[in-house]
Jmol script that loads the backbone (N, CA, C; Angstrom):
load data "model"
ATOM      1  N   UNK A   1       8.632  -6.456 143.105  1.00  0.00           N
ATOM      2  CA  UNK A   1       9.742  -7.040 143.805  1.00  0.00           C
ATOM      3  C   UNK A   1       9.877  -8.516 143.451  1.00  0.00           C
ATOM      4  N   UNK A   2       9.031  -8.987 143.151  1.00  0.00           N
ATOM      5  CA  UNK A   2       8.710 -10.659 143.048  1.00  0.00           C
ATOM      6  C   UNK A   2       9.438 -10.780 141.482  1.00  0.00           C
ATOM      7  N   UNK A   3       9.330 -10.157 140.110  1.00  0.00           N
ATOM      8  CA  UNK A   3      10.078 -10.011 139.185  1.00  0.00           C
ATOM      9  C   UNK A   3      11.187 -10.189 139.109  1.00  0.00           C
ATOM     10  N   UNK A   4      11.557  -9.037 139.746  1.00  0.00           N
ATOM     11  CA  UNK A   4      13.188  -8.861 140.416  1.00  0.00           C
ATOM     12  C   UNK A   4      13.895  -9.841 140.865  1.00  0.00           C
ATOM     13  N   UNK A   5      13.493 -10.935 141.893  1.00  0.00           N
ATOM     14  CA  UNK A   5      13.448 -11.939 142.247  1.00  0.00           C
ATOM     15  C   UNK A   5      13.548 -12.602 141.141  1.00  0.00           C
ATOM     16  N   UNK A   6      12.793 -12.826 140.614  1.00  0.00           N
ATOM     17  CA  UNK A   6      13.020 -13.952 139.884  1.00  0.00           C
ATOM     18  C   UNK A   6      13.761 -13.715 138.587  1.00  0.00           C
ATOM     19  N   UNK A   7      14.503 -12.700 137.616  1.00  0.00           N
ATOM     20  CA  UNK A   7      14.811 -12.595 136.926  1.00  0.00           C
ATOM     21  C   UNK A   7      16.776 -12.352 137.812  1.00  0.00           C
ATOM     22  N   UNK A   8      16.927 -12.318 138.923  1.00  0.00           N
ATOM     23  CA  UNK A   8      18.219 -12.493 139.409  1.00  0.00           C
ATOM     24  C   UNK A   8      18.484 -14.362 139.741  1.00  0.00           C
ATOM     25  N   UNK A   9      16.987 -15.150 139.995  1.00  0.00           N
ATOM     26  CA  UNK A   9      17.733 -16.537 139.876  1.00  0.00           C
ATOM     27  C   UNK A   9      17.451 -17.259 138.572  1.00  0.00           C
ATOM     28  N   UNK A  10      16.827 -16.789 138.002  1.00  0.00           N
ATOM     29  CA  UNK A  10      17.012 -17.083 136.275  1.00  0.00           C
ATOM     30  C   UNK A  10      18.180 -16.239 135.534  1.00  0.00           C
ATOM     31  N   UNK A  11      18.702 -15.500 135.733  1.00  0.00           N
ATOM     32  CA  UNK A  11      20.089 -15.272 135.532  1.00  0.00           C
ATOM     33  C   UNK A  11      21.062 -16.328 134.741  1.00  0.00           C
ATOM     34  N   UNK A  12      21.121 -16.816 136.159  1.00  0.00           N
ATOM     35  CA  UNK A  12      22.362 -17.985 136.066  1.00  0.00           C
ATOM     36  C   UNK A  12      22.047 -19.141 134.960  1.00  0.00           C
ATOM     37  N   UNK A  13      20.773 -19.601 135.285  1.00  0.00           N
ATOM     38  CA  UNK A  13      20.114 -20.409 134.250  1.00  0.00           C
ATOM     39  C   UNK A  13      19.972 -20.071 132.859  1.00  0.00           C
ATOM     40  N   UNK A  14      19.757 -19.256 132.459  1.00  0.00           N
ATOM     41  CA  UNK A  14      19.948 -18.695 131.356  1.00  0.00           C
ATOM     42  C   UNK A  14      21.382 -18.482 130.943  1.00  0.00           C
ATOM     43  N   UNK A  15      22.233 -18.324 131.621  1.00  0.00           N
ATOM     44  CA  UNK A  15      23.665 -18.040 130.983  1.00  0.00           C
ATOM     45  C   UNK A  15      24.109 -19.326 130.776  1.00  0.00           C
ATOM     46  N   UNK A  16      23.981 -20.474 131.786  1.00  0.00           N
ATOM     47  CA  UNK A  16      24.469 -21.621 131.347  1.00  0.00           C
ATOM     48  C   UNK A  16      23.866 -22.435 130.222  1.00  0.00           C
ATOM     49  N   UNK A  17      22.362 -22.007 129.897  1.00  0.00           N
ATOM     50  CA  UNK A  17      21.652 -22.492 128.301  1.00  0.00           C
ATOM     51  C   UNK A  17      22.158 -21.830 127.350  1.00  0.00           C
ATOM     52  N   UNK A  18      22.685 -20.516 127.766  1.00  0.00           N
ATOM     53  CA  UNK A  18      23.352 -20.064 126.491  1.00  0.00           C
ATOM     54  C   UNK A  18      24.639 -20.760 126.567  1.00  0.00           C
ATOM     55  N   UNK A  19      25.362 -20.728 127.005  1.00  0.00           N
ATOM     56  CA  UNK A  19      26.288 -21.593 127.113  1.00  0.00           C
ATOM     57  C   UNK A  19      26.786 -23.161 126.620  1.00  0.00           C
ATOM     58  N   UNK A  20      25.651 -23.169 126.882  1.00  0.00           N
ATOM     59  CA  UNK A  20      25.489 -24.926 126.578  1.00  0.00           C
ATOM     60  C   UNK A  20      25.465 -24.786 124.989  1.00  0.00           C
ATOM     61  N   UNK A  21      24.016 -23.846 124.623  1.00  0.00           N
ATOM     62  CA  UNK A  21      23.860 -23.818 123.191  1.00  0.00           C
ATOM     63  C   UNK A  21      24.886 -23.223 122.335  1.00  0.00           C
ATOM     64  N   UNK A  22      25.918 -22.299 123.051  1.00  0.00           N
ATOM     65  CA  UNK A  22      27.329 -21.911 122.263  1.00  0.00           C
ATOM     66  C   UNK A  22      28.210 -23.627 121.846  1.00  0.00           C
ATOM     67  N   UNK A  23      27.923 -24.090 123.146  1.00  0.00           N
ATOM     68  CA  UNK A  23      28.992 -25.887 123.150  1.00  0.00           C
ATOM     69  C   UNK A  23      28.425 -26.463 121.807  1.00  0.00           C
ATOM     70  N   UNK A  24      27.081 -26.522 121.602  1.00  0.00           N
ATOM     71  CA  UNK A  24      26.840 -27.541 120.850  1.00  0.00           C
ATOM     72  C   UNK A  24      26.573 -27.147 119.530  1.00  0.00           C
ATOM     73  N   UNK A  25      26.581 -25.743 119.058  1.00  0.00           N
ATOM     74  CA  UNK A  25      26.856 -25.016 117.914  1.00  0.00           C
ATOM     75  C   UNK A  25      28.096 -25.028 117.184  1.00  0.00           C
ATOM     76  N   UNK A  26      29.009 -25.388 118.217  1.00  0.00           N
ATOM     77  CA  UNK A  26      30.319 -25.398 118.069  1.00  0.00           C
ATOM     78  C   UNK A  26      30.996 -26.935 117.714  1.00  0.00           C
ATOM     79  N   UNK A  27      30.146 -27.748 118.467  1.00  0.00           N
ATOM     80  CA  UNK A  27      30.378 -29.110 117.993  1.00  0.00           C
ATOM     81  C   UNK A  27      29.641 -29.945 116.594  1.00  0.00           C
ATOM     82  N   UNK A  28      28.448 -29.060 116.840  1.00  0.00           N
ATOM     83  CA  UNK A  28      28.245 -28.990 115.233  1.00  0.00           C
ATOM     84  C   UNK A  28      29.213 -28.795 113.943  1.00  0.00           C
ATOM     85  N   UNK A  29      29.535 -28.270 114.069  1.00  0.00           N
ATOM     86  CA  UNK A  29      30.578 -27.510 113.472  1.00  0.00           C
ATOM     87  C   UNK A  29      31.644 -27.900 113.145  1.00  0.00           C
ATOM     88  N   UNK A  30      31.839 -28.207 114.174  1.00  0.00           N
ATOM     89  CA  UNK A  30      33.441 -29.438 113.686  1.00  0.00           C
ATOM     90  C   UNK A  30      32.873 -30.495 113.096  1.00  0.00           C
ATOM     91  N   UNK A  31      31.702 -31.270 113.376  1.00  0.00           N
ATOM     92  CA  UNK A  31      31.323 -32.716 112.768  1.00  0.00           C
ATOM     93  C   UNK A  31      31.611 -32.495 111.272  1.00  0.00           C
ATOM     94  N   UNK A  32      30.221 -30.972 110.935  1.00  0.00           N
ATOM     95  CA  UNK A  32      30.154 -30.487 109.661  1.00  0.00           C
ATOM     96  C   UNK A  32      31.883 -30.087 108.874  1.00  0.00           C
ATOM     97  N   UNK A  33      32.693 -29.746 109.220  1.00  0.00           N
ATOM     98  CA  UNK A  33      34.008 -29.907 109.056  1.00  0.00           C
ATOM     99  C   UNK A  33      34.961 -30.972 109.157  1.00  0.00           C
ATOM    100  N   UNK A  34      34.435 -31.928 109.688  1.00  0.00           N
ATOM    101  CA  UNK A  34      35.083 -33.703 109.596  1.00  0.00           C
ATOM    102  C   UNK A  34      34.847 -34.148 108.350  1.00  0.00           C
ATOM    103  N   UNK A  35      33.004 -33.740 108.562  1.00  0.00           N
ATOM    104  CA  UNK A  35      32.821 -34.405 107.238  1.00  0.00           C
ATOM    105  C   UNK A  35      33.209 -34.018 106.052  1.00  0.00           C
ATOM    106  N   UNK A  36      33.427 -32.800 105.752  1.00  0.00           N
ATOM    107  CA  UNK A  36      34.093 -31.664 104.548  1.00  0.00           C
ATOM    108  C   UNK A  36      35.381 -32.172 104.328  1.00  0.00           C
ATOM    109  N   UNK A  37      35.794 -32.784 105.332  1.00  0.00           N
ATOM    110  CA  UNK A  37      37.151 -32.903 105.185  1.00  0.00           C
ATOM    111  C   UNK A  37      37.360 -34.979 104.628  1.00  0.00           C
ATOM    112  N   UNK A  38      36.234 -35.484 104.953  1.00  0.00           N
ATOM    113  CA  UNK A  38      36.683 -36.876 104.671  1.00  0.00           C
ATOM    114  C   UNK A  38      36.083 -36.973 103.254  1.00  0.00           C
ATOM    115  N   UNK A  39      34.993 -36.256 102.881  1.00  0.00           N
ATOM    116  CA  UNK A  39      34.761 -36.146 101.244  1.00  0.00           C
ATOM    117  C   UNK A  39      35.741 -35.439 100.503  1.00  0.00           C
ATOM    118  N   UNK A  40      36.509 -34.231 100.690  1.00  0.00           N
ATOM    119  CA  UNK A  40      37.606 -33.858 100.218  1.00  0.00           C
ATOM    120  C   UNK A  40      38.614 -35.305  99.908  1.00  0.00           C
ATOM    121  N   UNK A  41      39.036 -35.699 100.718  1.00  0.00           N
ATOM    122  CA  UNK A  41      39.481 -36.814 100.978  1.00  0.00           C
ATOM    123  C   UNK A  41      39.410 -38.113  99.845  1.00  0.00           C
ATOM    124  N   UNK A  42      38.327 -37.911 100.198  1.00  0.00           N
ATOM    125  CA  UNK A  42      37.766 -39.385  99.566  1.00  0.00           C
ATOM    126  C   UNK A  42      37.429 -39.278  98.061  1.00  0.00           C
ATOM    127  N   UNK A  43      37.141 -37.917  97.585  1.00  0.00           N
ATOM    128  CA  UNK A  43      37.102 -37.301  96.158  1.00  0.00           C
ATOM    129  C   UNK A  43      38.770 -36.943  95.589  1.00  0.00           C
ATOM    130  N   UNK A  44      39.398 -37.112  96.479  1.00  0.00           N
ATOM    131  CA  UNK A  44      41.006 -36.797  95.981  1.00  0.00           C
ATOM    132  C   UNK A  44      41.485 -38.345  95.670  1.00  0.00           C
ATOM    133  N   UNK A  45      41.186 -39.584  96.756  1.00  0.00           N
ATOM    134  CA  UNK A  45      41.355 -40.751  96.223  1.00  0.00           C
ATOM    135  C   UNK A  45      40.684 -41.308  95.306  1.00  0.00           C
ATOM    136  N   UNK A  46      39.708 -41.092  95.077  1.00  0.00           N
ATOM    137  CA  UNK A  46      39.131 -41.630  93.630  1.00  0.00           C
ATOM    138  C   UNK A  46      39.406 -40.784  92.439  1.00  0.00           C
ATOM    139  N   UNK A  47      40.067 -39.624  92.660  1.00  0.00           N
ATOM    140  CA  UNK A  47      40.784 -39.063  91.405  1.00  0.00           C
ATOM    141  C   UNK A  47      42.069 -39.664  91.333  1.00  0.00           C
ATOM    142  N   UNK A  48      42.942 -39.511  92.024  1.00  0.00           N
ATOM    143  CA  UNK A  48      44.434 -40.666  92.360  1.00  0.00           C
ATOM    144  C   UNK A  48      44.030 -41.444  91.388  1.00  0.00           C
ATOM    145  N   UNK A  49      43.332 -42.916  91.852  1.00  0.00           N
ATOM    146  CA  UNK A  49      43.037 -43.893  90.895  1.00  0.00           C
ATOM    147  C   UNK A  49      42.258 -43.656  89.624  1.00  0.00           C
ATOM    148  N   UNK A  50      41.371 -42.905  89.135  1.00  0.00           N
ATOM    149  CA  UNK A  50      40.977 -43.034  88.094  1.00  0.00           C
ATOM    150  C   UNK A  50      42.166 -42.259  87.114  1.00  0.00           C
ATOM    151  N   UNK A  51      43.525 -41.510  87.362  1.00  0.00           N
ATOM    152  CA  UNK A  51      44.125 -41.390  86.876  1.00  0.00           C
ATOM    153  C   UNK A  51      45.625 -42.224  86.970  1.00  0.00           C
ATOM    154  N   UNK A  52      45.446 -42.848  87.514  1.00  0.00           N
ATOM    155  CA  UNK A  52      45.991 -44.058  87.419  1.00  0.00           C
ATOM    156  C   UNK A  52      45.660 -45.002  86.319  1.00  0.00           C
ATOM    157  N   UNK A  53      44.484 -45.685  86.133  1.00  0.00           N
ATOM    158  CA  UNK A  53      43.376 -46.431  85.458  1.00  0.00           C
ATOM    159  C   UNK A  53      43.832 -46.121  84.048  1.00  0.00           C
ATOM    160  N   UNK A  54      43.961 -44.568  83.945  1.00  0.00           N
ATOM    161  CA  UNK A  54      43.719 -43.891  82.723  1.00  0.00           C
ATOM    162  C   UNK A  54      45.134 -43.790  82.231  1.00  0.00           C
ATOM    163  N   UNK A  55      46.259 -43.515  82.616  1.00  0.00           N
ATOM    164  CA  UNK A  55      47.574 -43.894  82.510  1.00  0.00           C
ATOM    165  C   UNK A  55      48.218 -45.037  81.898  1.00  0.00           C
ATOM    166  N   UNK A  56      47.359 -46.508  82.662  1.00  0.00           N
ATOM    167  CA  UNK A  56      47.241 -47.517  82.274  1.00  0.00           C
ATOM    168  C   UNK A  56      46.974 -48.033  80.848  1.00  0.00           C
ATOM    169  N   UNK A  57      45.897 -47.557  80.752  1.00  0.00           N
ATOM    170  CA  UNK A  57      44.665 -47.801  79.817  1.00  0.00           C
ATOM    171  C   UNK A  57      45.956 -46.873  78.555  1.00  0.00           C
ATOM    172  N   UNK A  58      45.858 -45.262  78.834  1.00  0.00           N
ATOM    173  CA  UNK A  58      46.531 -45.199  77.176  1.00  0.00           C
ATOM    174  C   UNK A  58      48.151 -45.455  77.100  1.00  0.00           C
ATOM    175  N   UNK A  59      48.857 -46.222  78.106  1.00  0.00           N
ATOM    176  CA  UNK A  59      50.026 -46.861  77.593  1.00  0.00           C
ATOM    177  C   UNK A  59      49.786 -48.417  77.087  1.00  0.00           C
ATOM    178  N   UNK A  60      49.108 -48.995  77.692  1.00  0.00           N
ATOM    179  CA  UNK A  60      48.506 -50.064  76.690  1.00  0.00           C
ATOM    180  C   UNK A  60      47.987 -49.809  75.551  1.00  0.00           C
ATOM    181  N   UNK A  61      46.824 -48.971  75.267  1.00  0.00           N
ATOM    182  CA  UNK A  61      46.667 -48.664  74.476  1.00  0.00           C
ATOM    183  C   UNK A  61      47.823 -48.338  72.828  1.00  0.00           C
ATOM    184  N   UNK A  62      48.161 -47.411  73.173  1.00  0.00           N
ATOM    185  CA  UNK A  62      49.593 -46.997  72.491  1.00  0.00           C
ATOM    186  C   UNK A  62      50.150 -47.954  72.035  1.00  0.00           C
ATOM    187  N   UNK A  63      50.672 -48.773  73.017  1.00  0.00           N
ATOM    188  CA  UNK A  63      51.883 -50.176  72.614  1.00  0.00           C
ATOM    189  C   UNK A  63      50.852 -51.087  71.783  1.00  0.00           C
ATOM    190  N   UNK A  64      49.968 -51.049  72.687  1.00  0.00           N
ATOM    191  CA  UNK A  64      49.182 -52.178  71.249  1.00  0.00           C
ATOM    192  C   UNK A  64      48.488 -52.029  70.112  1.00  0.00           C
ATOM    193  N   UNK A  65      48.465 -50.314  69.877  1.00  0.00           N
ATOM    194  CA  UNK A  65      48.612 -49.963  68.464  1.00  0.00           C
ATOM    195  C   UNK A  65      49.317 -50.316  67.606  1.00  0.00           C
ATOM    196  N   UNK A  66      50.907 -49.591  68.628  1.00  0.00           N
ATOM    197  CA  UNK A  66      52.263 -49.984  67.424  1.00  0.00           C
ATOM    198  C   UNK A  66      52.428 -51.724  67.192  1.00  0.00           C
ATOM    199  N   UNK A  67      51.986 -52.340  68.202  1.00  0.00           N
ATOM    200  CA  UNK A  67      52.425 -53.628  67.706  1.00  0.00           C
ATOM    201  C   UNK A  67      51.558 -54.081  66.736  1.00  0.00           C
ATOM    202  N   UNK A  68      50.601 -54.104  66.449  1.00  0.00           N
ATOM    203  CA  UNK A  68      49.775 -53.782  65.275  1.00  0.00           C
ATOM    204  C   UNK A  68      50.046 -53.641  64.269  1.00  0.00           C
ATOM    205  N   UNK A  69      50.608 -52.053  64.570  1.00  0.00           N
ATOM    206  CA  UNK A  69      51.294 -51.046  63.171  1.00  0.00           C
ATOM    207  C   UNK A  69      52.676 -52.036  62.701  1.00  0.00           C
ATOM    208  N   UNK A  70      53.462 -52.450  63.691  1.00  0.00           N
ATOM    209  CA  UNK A  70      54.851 -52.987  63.466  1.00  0.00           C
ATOM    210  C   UNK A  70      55.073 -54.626  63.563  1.00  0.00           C
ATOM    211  N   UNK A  71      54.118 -55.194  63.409  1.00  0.00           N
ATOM    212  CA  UNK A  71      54.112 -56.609  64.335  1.00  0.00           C
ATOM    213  C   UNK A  71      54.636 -57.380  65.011  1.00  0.00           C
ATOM    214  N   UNK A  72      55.048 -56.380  66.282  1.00  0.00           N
ATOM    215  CA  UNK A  72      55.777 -57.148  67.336  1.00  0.00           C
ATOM    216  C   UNK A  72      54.904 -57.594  68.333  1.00  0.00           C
ATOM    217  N   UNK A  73      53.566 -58.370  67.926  1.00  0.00           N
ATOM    218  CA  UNK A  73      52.441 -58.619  68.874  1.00  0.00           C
ATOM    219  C   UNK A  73      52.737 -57.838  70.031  1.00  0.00           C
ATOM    220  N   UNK A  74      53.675 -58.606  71.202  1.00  0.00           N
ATOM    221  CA  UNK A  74      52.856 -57.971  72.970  1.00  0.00           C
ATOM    222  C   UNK A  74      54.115 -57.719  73.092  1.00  0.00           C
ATOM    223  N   UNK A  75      55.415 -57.356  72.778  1.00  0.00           N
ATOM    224  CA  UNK A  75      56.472 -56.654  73.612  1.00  0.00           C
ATOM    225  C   UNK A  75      56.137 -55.201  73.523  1.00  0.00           C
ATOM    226  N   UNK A  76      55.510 -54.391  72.554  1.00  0.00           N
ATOM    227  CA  UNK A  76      55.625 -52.843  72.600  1.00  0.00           C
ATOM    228  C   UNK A  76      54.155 -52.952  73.868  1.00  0.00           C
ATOM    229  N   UNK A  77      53.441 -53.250  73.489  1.00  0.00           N
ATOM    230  CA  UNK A  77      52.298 -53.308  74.469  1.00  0.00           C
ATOM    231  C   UNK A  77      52.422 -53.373  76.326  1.00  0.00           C
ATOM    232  N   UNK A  78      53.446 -54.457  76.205  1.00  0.00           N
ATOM    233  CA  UNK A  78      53.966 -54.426  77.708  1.00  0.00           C
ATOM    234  C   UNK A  78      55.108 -53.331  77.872  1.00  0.00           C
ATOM    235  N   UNK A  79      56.023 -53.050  77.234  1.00  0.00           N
ATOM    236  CA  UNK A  79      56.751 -51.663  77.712  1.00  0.00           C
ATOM    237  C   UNK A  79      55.728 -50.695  77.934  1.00  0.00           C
ATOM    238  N   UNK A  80      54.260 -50.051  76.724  1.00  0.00           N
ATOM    239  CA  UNK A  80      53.589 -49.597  77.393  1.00  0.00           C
ATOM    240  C   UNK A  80      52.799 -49.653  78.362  1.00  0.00           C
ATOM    241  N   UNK A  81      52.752 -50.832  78.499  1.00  0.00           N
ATOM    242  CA  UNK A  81      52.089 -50.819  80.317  1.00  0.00           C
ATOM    243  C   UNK A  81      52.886 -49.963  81.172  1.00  0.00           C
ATOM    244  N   UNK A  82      53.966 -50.447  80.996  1.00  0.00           N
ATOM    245  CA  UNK A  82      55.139 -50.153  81.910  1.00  0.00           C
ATOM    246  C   UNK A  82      55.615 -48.715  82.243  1.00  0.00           C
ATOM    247  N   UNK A  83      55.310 -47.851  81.019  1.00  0.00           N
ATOM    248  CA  UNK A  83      55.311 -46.221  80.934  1.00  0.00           C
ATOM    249  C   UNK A  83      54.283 -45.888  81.774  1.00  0.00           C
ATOM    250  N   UNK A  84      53.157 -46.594  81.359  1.00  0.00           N
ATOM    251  CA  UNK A  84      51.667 -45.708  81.343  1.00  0.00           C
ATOM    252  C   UNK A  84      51.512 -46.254  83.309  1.00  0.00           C
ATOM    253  N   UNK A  85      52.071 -47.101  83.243  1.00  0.00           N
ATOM    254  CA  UNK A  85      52.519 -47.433  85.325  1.00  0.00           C
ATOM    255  C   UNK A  85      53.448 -46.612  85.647  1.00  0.00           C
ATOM    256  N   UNK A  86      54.382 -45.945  85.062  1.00  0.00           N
ATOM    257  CA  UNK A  86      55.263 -44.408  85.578  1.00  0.00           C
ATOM    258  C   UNK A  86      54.640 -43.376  85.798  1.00  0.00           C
ATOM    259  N   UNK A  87      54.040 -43.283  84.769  1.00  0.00           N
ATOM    260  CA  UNK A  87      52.963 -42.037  84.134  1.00  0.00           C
ATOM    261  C   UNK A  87      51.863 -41.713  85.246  1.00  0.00           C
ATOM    262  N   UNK A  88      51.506 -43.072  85.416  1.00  0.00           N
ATOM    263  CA  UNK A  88      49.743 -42.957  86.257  1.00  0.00           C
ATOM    264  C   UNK A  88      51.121 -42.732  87.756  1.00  0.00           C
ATOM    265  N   UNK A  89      52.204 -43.044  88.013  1.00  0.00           N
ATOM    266  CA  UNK A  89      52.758 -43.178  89.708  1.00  0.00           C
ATOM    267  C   UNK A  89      53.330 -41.775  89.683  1.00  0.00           C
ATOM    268  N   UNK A  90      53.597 -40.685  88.736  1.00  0.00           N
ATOM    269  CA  UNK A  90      53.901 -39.188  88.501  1.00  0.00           C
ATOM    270  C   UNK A  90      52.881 -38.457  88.861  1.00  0.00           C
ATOM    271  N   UNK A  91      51.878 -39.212  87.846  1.00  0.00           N
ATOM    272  CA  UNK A  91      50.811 -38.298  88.216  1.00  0.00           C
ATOM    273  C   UNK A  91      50.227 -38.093  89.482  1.00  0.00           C
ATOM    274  N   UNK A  92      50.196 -39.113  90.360  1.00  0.00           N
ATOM    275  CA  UNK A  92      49.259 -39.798  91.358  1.00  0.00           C
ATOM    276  C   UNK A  92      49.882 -39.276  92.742  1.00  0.00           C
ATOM    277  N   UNK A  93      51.791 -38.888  92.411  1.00  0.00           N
ATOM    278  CA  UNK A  93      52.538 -38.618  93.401  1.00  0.00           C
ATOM    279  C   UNK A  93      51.683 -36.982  93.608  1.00  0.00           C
ATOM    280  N   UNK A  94      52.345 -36.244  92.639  1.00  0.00           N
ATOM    281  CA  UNK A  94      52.251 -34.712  91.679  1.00  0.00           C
ATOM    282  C   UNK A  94      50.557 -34.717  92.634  1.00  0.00           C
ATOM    283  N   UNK A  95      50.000 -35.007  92.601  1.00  0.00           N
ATOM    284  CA  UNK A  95      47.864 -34.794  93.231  1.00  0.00           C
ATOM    285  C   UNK A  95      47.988 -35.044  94.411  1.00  0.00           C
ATOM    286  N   UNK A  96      48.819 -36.050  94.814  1.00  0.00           N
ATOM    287  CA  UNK A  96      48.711 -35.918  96.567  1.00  0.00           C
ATOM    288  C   UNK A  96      49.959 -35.158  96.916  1.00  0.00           C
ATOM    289  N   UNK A  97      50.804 -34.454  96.177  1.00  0.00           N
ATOM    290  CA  UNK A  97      51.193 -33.204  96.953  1.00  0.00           C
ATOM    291  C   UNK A  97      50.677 -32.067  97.051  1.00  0.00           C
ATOM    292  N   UNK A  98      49.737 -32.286  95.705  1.00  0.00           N
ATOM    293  CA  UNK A  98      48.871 -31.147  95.673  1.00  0.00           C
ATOM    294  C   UNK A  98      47.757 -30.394  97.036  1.00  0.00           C
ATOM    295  N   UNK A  99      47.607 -31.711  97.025  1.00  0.00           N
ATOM    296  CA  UNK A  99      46.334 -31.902  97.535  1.00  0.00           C
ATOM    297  C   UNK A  99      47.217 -31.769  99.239  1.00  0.00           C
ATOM    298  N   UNK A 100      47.894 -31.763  99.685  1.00  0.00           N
ATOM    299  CA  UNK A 100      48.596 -32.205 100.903  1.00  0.00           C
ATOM    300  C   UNK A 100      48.900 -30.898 101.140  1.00  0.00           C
ATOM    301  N   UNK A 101      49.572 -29.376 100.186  1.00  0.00           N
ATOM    302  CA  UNK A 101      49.995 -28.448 100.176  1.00  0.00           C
ATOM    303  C   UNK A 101      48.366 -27.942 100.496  1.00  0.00           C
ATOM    304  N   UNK A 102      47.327 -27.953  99.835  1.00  0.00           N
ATOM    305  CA  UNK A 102      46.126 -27.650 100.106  1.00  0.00           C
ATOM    306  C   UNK A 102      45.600 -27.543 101.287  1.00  0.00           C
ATOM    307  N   UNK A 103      45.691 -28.968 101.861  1.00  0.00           N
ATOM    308  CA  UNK A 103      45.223 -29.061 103.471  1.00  0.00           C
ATOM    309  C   UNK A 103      45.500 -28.147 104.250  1.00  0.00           C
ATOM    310  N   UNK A 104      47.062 -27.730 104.283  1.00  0.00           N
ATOM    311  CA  UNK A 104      47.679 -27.589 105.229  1.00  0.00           C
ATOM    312  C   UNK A 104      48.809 -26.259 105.012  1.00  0.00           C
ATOM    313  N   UNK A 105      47.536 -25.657 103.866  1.00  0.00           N
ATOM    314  CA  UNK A 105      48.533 -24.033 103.499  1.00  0.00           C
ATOM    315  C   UNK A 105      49.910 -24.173 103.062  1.00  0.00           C
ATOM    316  N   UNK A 106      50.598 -25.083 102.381  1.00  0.00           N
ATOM    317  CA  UNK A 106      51.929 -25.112 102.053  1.00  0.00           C
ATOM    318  C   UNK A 106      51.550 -24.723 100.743  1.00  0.00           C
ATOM    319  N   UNK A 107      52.239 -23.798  99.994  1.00  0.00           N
ATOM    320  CA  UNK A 107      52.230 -23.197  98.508  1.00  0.00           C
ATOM    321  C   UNK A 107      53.725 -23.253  98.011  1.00  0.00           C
ATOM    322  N   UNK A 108      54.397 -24.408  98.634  1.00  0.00           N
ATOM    323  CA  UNK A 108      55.980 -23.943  98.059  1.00  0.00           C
ATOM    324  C   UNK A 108      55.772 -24.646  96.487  1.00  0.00           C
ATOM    325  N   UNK A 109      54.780 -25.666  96.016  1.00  0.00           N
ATOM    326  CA  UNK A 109      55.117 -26.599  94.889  1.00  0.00           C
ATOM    327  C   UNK A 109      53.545 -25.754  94.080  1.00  0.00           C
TER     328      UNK A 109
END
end "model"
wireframe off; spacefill off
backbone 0.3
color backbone group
């Protein structure tokens, strides 16, 4: 009888530790999913810019070949800046829609 007893007021106690331990399994969980989500994040902005960088880099590049090749010292060089700054702001748009359709289940693009 004394069992009995005591396994009807440990009951309650026990349901609310399970309980508790459902809460904090669960809040685990989301942290572990914050964080998934701010390295996603943060690995999508440092791709942004390094293709940016790189945009940069071979429209300069380019122009200050041809001026080279043609000797118009730094005017072809600065129009290619000027592409390879379209180029890297296409690209950079084009990855964060990507990446934005990703988040948030949109597949229209």
């Amino acid at each position: 009888m004394t069992d009995n007893d005591d396994l009807k007021t440990a009951s309650p106690e026990l349901e609310k530790l399970s309980q508790n331990r459902e809460a904090d399994k669960a809040h685990e969980q989301a942290q572990i999913d914050a964080s998934q989500l701010a390295m996603t994040a943060l690995g999508g902005g440092f791709r942004i810019a390094i293709e940016m960088l790189v945009a940069l880099g071979v429209g300069m590049g380019a122009g200050f070949g041809l001026d080279i090749l043609l000797g118009t010292t730094p005017w072809i060089m600065v129009v290619g800046i000027f592409v390879g700054f379209a180029a890297g702001m296409r690209n950079a748009i084009r990855s964060a829609e990507k990446m934005n359709a990703r988040q948030f289940g949109n597949t229209e693009k």
